[in-house]
Structure formats: C-alpha cells, structure tokens
C-alpha positions in Angstrom: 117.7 21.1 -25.9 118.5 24.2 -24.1 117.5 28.2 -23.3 119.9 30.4 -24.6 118.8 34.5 -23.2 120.1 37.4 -24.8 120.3 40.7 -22.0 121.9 41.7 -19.5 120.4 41.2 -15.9 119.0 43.8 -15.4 117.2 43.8 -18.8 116.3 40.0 -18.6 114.8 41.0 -14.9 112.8 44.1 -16.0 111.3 42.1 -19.1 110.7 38.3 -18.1 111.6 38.8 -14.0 109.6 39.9 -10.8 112.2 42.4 -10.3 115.0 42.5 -7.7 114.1 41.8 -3.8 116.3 42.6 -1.0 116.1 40.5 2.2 117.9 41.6 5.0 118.3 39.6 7.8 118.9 40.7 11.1 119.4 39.8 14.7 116.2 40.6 17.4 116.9 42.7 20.8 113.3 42.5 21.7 109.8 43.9 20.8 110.5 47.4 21.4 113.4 47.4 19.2 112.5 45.6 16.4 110.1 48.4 15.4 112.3 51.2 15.8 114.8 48.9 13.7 112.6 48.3 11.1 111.5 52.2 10.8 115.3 53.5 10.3 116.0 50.5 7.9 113.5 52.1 5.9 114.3 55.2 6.1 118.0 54.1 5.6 116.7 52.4 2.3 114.7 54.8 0.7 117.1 57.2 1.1 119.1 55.6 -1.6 115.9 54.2 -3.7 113.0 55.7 -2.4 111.1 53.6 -4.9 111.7 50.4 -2.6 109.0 49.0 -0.6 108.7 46.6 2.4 106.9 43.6 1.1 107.8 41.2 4.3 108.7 41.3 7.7 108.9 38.1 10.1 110.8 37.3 12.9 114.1 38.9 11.7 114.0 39.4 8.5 112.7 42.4 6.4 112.2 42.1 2.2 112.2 44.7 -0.2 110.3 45.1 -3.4 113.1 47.1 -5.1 112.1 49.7 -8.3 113.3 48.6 -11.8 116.9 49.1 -12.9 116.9 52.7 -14.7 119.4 55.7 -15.3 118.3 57.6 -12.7 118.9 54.9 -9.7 122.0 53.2 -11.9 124.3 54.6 -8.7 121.8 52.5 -6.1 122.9 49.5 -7.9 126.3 49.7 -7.7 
C-alpha cells in the first residue's frame, strides 16, 4: 500500500498542511540584545511578508507563522 498526492507544495501545504514556518536560529550577545535583535528581525521579515507572525521565541531561536502561498507574495518565496 502506499499514498500517492497530486499538487504542488505549495498547494498540498495550503490544503492538507499547517502552512510554512520559518525558524531562524541565532547566536545570543546578552539580554539587552536579544530584544533589539528580535525587533529588527521582525521588522526585517515583515517587510518582505508582512503577513508572517512570531509564533516562538526561546533561547536563540525565533519561529515564524508564514501567510499562505499566493500571487501576491509569489516573489517572497523565491
């Protein structure tokens, strides 16, 4: 027996999926900086998909909710 899927990615992710998440990873300074870090990240991030939210953040790494695949943000995924 076997699953055979017809889609691309993106469609198969936008249909049966939980959508795309982006985990970042990144190396601590300190206190102070972490929160500065993780404002322009952000920023940084929702400048290209303003859609994307921070569903995470621990120790040093940050994940990202990202919007479904669509025409309008088809450059974003590139």
């Amino acid at each position: 027996g076997g699953i055979k899927c017809s889609g691309s990615p993106f469609y198969l992710k936008d249909k049966l999926g939980q959508g795309y998440k982006l985990t970042l990873t990144k190396k601590i300074q300190g206190a102070e900086s972490e929160s500065v870090d993780n404002l322009e990240l952000k920023s940084f991030i929702q400048a290209h998909l303003p859609e994307a939210r921070m569903t995470e953040a621990h120790g040093g790494d940050a994940v990202y909710s990202l919007p479904p695949f669509s025409s309008a943000n088809a450059s974003s995924y590139r």
